[in-house]
Every structure is written in C-alpha cells, then in structure tokens.
C-alpha positions as CSV (number, residue, x, y, z in Angstrom):
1,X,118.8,104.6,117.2
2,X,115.3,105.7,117.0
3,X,113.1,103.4,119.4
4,X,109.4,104.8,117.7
5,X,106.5,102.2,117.2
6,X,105.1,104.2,114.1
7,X,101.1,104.5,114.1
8,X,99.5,104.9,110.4
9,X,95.7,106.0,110.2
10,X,95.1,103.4,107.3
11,X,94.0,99.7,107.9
12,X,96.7,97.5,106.4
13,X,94.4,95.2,104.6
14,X,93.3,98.8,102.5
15,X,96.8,99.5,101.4
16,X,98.3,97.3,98.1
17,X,101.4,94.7,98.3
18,X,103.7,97.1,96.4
19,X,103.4,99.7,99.4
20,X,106.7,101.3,100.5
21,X,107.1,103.3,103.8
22,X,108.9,105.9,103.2
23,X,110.6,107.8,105.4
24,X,113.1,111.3,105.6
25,X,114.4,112.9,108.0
26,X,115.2,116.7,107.8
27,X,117.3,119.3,109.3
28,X,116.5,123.3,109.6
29,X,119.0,125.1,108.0
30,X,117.6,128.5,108.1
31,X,114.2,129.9,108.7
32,X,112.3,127.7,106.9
33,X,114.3,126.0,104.6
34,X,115.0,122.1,105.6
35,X,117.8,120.1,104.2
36,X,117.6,116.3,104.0
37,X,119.4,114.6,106.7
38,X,119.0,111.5,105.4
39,X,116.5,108.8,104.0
40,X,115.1,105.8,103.2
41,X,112.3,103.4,101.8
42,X,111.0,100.1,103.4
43,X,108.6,97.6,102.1
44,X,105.2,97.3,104.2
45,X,105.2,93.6,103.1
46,X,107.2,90.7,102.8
47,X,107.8,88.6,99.4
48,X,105.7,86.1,100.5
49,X,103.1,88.7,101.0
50,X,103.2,89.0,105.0
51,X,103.0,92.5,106.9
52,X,106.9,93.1,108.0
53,X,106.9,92.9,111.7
54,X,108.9,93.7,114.6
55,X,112.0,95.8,114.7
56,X,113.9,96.2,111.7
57,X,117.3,98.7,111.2
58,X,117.1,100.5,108.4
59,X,119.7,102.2,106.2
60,X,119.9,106.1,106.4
61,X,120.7,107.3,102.7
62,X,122.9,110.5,103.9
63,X,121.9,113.8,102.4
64,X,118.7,112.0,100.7
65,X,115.2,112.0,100.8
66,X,113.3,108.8,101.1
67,X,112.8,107.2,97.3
68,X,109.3,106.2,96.6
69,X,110.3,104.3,93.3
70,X,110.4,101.1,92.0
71,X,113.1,99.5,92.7
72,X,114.4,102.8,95.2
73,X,117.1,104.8,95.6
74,X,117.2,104.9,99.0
75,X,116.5,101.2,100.0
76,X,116.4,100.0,103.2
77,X,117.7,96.7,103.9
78,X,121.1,96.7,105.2
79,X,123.9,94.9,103.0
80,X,124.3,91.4,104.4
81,X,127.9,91.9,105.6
82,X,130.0,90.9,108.6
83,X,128.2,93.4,111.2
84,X,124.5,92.2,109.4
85,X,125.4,88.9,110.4
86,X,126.7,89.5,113.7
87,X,123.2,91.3,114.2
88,X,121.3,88.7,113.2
89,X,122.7,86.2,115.4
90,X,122.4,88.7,118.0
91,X,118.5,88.5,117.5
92,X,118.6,84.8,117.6
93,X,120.4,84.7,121.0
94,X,118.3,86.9,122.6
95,X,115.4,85.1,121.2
96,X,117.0,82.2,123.2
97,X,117.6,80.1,119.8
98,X,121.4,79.6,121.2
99,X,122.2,78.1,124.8
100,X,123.3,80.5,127.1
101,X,127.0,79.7,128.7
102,X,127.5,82.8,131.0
103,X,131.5,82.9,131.3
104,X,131.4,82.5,127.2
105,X,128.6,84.6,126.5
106,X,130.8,87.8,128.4
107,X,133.6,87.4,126.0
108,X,131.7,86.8,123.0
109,X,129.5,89.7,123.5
110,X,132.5,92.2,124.6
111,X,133.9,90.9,121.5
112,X,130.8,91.7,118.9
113,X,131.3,95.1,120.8
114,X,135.2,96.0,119.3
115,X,133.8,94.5,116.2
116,X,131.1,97.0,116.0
117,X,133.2,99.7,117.0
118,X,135.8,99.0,114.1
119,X,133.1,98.6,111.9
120,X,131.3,102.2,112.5
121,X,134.8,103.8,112.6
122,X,135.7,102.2,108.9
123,X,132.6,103.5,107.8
124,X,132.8,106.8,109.2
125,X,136.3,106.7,108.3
C-alpha cells in the first residue's frame, strides 16, 4: 500500500478530459539498468467529466510499464469482483452510510479479513 498524496506542477483546468496518469514503478537490476516492477494507467477525470478524487486502489500490471494508450494496457480500475465489492462497502461503512452494531461489526470485519486473505493467497497462488 502506498499512502502518497501525488503533487503535479500543472493546473488541472490546463490539462484535456482524455488525460491519463500514468504511473511505473521500477526496480534496479544492475548498475543502471531498471526493470519494470509493475504499472498502471488512471484517468484524471471521471465520465461525467469530474476530477477523480480521493483515494482510489489501483491495479499493478506486474512486470509492465504504465500504458499511455487509448483504451490501455495497463488499466487501472480493479475488476468488480467479490474482494472489489467487499471494499466498496468497506468505504461506505466507514463513511458512516451503514449503522454501526459493535458486537456485529467485530465479526463481520474479522470476517472480510479471512476473505481477503483467501483472496490474496488465490491470486498469488
């Protein structure tokens, strides 16, 4: 998890709709030669033409660089699975959209915890 607020030197109402951020992340393999950790490639704005804001997980594209094309390589947005969901409802709750019951809360969120687990050790595999 990187927790970075990312600082641009460019005033967002200079940049067009289409922008992408892209973004890789590299490795030193040898004295001066980097090797492409992983990457991937978010739009600045939304479809209804709204900056994107707040926190947002990305996909890492293993051994990739970050696709600047149309539509990408590399995209960003996670697939809308079981964990995406889970996440998502996670936001709301925090956000204080659900009631909060304590004693069910505990078990729900140690559960959502195994689930995650199983999920990163499936996709690790």
């Amino acid at each position: 998890c990187w927790e970075e607020w990312l600082d641009l030197p460019i005033q967002y109402n200079e940049i067009p709709l289409s922008t992408l951020l892209v973004i890789s992340v590299f490795a030193l393999d040898a004295p001066r030669k980097h090797v492409p950790v992983g990457g991937t490639t978010f739009p600045v704005f939304t479809s209804s033409h709204t900056l994107h804001r707040g926190r947002h997980k990305l996909v890492l594209w293993h051994e990739k660089e970050g696709d600047p094309n149309f539509p990408s390589t590399t995209p960003g947005a996670p697939e809308k699975d079981q964990l995406y969901e889970l996440e998502k409802r996670g936001k709301y709750y925090e956000q204080d959209f659900y009631s909060h019951v304590e004693w069910l809360d505990k078990l729900a969120l140690q559960r959502i915890d195994v689930l995650k687990r199983e999920y990163m050790d499936n996709q690790i595999g």
